[in-house]
C-alpha positions, 0 to 999 in steps of 0.5 A, spaced: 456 492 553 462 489 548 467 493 547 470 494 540 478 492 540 480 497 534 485 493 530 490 499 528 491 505 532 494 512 530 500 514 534 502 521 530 504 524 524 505 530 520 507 534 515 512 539 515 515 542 509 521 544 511 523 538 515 531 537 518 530 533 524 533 526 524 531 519 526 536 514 531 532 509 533 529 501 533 522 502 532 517 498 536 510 500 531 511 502 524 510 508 520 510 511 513 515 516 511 514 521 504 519 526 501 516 530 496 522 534 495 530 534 498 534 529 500 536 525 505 540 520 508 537 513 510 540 507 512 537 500 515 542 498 519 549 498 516 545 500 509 546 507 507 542 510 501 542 518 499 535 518 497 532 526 492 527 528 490 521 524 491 521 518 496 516 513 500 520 509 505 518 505 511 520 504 518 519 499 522 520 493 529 526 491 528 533 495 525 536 501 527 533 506 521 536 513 521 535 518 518 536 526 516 536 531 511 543 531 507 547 535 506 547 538 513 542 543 514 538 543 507 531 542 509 527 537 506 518 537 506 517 531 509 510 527 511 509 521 515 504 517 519 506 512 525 501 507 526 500 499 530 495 493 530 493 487 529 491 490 522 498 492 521 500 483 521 494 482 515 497 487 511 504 484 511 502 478 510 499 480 504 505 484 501 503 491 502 508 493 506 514 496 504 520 493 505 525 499 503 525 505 499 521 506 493 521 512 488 515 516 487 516 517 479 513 523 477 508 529 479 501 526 478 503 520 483 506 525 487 501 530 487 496 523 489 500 520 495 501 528 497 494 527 497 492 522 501 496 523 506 494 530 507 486 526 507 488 521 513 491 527 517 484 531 517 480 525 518 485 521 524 483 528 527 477 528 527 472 527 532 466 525 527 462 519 527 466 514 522 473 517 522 476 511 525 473 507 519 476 513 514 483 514 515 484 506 516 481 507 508 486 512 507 492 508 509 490 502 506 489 506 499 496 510 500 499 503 502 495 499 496 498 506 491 505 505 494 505 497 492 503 499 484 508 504 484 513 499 486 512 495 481 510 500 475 517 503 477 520 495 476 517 495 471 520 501 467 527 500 470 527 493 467 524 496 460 519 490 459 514 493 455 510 486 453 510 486 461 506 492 463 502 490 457 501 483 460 499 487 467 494 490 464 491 484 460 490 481 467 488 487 471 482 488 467 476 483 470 471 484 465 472 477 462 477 472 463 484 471 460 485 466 455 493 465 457 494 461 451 492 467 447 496 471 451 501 469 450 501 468 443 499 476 443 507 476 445 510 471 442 511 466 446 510 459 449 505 458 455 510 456 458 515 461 457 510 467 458 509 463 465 517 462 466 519 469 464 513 473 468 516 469 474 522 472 474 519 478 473 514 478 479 516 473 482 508 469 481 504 466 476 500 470 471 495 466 475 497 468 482 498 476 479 491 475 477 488 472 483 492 477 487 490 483 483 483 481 484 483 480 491 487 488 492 480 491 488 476 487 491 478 490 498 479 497 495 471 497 494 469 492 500 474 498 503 471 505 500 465 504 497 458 502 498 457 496 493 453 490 495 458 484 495 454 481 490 456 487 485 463 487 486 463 479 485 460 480 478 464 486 477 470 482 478 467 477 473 465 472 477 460 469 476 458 465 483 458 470 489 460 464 494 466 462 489 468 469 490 466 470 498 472 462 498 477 465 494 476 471 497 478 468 504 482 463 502 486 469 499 486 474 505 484 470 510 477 474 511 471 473 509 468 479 504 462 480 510 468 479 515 474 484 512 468 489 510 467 490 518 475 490 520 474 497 517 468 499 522 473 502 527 470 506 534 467 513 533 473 516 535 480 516 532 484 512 537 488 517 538 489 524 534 496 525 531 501 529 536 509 531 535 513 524 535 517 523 541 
């Protein structure tokens, strides 16, 4: 018999809407946290930040991370899930975990990232077949929807229309970029286009694009049931074993490969309990 080591196992989490408990600790897993209303003191470390409204944050193996509603006694709505793996290393590596705090900057994204966590919590209880497989999805969805929030939020803080614009230019897979065009359509060199997207981003426009191929393309090898010859050519390559290089080179998986990653046992690994 071979026994399938599950690569992210869920400890607890849980919604509670009117939250005033508090977090002293180092933690040894990591856990996603989700303020849809109050307000709360954080602190990494020595690091203190008053966050209010609508917040995501992370903690993580590492610093002291504490945290509790502020002022005093004035409940918070509060969901968050703790989670461990190897899986957990593969998602650093590509930059989707948080390294800090980042602001939910409207309703519908609220109402999206409330959403989903309520979507992981039913499907990391649940005893039907797949379960496992789901709620790691779910997680990847809700850490993939973080990062782009993070960087919308950059984005609209800096008052950089020409890169919001620039963004989606290179989001859309359909056909390739022409980066000297692209750069004319903003009124600037190649080379300037290039300087002043890295100081924005910190990648190339090139490096943006191959990234953000890479995030839909685990998306839909993730959540969907498309053949891998569809989501390359969707993506606008035109050479699936191309796509399948790039790909690993990217994420250090192959399609196929990072596809079963996510085809966990048919039970969760553990169903979500009050944390400790």
């Amino acid at each position: 018999m071979v026994m399938r080591i599950p690569r992210l196992q869920f400890l607890h989490g849980s919604h509670r809407p009117y939250c005033i408990s508090e977090v002293d600790k180092r933690f040894t897993y990591h856990t996603l946290q989700l303020m849809a209303a109050g307000s709360v003191r954080l602190a990494y470390d020595g690091e203190v930040r008053d966050l209010e409204g609508a917040w995501v944050w992370p903690a993580f193996p590492g610093p002291v991370i504490r945290f509790h509603e502020w002022p005093r006694q004035t409940p918070w709505d509060h969901r968050y899930i703790a989670f461990q793996g190897p899986l957990v290393e593969a998602w650093d590596a590509e930059g989707l975990l948080l390294a800090g705090p980042v602001p939910v900057p409207d309703v519908t994204a609220l109402q999206m990232l409330s959403g989903l966590f309520d979507r992981l919590f039913r499907a990391v209880r649940s005893i039907e077949p797949l379960a496992q497989r789901r709620s790691v999805n779910l997680l990847e969805r809700i850490l993939l929807e973080v990062h782009d929030l993070k960087r919308r939020v950059r984005v609209e803080g800096a008052g950089a229309q020409w890169l919001a614009l620039v963004l989606a230019q290179l989001e859309c897979f359909d056909e390739e970029v022409d980066y000297p065009a692209l750069a004319a359509e903003h009124a600037m060199s190649r080379s300037t286009l290039r300087r002043r997207f890295l100081e924005q981003t910190g990648m190339t426009p090139h490096h943006y694009r191959l990234q953000a191929r890479a995030a839909e393309a685990r998306r839909r090898l993730g959540e969907t049931d498309q053949s891998i010859k569809t989501i390359a050519y969707e993506l606008g390559y035109t050479d699936v074993h191309y796509f399948t290089r790039q790909f690993k080179q990217l994420t250090g998986f192959t399609p196929a490969r990072f596809r079963e990653t996510r085809q966990g046992p048919t039970t969760p690994d553990a169903p979500p309990a009050p944390p400790a």
